[in-house]
Backbone as a printed PyTorch tensor [residue, N CA C, xyz], in Angstrom:
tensor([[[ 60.9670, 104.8540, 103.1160],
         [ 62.2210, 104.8840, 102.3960],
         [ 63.1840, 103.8930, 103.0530]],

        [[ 64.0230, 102.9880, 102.2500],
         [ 64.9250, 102.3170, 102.8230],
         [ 66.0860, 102.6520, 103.0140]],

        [[ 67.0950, 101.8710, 103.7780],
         [ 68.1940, 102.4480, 104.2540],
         [ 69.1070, 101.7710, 102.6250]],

        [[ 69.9540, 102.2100, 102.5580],
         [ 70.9590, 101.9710, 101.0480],
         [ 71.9760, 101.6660, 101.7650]],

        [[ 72.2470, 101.8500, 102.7950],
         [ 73.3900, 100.6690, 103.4460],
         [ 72.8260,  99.2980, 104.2450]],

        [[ 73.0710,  98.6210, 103.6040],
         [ 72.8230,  96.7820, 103.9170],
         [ 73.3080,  96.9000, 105.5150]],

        [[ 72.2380,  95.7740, 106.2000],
         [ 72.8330,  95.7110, 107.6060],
         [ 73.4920,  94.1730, 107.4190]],

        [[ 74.4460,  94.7200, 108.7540],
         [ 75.5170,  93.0820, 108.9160],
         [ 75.2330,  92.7450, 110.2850]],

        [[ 74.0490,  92.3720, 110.1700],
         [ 73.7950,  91.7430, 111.8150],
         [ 74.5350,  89.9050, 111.9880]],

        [[ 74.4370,  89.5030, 110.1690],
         [ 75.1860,  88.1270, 110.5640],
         [ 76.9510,  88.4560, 109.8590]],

        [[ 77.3090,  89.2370, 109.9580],
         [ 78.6350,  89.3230, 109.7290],
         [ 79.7670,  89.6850, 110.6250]],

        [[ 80.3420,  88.5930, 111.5280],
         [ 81.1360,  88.7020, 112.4040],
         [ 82.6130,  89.4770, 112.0050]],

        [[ 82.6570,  89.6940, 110.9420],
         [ 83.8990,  90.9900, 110.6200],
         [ 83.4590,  92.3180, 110.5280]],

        [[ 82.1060,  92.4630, 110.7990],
         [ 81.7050,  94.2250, 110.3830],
         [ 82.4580,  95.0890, 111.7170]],

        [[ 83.0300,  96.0470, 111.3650],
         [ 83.5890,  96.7920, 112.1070],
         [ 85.1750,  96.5740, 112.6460]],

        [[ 85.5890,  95.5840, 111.9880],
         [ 87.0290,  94.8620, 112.0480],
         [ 87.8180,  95.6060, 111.1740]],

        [[ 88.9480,  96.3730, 111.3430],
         [ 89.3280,  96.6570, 110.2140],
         [ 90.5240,  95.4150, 109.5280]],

        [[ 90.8460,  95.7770, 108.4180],
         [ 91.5190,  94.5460, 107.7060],
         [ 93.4110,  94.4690, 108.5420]],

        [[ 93.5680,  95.5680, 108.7190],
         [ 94.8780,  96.1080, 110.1510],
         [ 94.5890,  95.2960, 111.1670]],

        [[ 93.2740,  95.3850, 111.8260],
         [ 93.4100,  94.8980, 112.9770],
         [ 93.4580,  92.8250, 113.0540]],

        [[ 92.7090,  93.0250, 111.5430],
         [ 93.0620,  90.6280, 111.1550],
         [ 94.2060,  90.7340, 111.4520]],

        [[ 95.0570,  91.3490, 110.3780],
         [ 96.6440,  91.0340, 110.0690],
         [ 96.9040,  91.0550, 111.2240]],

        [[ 97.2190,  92.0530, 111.7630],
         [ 97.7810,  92.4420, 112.9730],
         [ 97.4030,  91.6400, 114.4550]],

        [[ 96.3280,  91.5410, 114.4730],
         [ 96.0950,  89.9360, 115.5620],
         [ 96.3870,  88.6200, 114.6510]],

        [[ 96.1430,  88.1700, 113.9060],
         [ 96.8600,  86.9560, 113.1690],
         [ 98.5440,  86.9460, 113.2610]],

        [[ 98.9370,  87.7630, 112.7780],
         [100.4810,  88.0410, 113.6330],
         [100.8730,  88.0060, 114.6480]],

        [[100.1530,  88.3140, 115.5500],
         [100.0980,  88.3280, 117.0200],
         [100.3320,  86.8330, 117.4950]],

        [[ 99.3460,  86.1900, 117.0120],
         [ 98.6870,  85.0450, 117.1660],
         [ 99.6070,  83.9750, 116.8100]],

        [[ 99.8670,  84.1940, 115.1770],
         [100.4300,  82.8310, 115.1100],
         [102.2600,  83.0170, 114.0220]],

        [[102.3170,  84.3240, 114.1400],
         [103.9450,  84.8550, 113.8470],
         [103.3350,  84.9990, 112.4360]],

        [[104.7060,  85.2980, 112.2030],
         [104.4150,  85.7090, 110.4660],
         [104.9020,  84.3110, 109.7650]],

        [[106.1060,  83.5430, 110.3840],
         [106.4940,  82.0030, 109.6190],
         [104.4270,  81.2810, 109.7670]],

        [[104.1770,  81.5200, 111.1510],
         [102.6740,  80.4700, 110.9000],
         [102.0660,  81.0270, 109.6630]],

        [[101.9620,  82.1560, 109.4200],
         [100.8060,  82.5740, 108.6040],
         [101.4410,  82.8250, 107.3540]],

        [[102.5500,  82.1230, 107.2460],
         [103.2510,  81.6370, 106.0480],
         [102.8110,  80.5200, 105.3580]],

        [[103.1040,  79.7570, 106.8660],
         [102.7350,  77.9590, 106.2760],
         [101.0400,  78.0910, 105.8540]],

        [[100.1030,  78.5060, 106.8130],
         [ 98.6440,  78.9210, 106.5160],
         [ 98.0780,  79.1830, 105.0510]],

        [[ 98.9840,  80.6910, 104.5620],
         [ 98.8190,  80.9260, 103.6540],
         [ 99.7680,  81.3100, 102.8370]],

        [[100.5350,  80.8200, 102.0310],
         [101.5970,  80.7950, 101.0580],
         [100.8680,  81.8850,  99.9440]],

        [[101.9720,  82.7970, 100.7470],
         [101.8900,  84.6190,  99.9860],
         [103.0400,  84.8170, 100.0590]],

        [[104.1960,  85.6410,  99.3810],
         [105.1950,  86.2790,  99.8910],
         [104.8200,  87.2330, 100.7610]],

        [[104.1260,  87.9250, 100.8140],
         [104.0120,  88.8410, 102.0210],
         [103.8280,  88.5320, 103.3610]],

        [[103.7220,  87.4440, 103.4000],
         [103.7790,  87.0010, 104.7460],
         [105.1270,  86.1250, 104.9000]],

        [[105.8940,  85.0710, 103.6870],
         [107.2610,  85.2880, 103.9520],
         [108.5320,  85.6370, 103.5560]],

        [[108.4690,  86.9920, 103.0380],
         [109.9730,  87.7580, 102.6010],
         [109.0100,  89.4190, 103.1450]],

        [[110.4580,  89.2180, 103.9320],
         [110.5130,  90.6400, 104.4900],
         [108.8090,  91.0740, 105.2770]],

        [[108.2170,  90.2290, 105.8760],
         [106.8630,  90.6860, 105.9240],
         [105.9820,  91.9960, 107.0380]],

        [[105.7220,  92.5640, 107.0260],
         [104.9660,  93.7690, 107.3160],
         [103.4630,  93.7430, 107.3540]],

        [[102.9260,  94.7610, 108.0880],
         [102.0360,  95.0410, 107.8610],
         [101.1540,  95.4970, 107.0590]],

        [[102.1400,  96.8750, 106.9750],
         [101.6930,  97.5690, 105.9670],
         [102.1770,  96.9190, 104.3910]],

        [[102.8060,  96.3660, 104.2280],
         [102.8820,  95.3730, 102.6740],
         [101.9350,  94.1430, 102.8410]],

        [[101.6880,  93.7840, 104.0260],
         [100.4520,  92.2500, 103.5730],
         [ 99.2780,  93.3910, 103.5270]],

        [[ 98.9320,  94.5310, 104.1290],
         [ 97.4780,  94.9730, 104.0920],
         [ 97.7230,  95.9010, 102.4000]],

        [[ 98.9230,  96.2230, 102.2550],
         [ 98.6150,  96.9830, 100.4920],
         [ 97.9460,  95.4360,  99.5400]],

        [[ 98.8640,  93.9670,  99.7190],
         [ 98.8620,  92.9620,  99.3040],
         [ 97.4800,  92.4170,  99.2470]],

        [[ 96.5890,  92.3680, 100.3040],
         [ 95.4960,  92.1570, 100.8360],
         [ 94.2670,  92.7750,  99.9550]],

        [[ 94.3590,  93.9190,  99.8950],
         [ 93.7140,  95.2850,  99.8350],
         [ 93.6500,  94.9510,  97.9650]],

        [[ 94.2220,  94.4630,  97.7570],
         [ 94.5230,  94.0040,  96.0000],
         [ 94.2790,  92.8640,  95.2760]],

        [[ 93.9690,  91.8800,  96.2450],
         [ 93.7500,  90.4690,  95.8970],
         [ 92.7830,  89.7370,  96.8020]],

        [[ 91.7930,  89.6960,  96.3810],
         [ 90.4570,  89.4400,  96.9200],
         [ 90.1410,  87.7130,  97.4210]],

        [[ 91.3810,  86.9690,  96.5800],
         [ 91.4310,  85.3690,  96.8420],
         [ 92.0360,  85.4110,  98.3340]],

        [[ 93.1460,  86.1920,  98.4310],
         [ 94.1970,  85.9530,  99.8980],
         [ 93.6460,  86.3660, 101.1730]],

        [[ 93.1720,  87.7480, 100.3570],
         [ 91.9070,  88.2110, 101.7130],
         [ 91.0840,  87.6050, 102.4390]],

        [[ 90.0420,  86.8970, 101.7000],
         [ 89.3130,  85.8160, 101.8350],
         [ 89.7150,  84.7010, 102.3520]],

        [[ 90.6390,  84.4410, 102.2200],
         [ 91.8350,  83.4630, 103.4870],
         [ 92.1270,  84.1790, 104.5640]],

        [[ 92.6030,  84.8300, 104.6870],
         [ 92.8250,  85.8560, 105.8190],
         [ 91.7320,  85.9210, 106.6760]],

        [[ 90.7870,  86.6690, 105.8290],
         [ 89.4200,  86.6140, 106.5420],
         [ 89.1290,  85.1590, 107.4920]],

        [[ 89.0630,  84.3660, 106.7000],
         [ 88.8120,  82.9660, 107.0290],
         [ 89.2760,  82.2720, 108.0650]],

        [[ 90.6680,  82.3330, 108.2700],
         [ 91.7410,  82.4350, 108.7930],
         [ 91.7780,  82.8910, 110.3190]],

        [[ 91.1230,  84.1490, 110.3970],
         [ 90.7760,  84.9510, 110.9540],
         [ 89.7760,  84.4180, 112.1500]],

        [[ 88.5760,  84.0010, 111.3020],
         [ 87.5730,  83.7960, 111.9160],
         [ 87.2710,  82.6170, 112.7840]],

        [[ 88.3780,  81.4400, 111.9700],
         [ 88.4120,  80.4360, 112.4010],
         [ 89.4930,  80.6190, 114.0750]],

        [[ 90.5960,  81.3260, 113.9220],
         [ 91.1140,  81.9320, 115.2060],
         [ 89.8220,  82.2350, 116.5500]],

        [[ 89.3600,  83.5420, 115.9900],
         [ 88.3750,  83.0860, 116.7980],
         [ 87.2750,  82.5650, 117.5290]],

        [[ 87.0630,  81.6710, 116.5780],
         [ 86.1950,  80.3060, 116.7000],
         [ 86.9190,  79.7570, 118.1470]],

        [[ 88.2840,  79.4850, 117.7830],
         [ 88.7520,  78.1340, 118.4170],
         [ 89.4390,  79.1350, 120.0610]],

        [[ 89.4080,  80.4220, 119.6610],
         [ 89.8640,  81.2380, 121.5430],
         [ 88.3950,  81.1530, 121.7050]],

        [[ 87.1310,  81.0950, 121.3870],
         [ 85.9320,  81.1010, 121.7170],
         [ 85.7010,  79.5820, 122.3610]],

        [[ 86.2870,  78.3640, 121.9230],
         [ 85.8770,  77.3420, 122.6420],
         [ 86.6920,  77.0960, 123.5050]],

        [[ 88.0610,  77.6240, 123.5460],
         [ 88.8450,  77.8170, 124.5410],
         [ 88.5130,  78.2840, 125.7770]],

        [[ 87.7400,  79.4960, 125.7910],
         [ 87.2800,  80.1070, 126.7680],
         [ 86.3810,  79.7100, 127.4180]],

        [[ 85.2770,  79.0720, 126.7920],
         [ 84.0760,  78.0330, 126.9930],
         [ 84.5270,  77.1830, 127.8300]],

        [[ 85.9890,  76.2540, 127.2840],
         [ 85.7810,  75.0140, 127.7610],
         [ 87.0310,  75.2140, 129.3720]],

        [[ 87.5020,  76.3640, 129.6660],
         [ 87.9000,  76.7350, 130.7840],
         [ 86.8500,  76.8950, 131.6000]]])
């Protein structure tokens, strides 16, 4: 019998929750960076967490930036660390 949940052995977001992107991307590069990045209002009027992750959570194009966004962040603290 097979398992009915798909494994994510090549998916470097499994176990990420979508709180913890936002919330290190904020960290990372303010909410004006991840303005210029990605031109959403939720990232610039009045921006939050909890309104970019309802925002997020609803629109599967921005996410997918985010995501992206995301990954590419830590791509580049990964060669950072390397090249220390």
């Amino acid at each position: 019998m097979t398992n009915a949940t798909p494994t994510q052995h090549n998916n470097p977001l499994h176990g990420i929750k979508l709180e913890q992107i936002v919330t290190d991307l904020a960290n990372h590069y303010g909410w004006n960076g991840l303005a210029e990045r990605i031109p959403v209002n939720c990232f610039s009027n009045d921006p939050s967490i909890q309104s970019s992750l309802k925002f997020l959570r609803r629109t599967p194009w921005a996410r997918d930036k985010v995501e992206a966004l995301y990954l590419t962040m830590l791509s580049k603290q990964k060669t950072t660390k390397v090249a220390e």
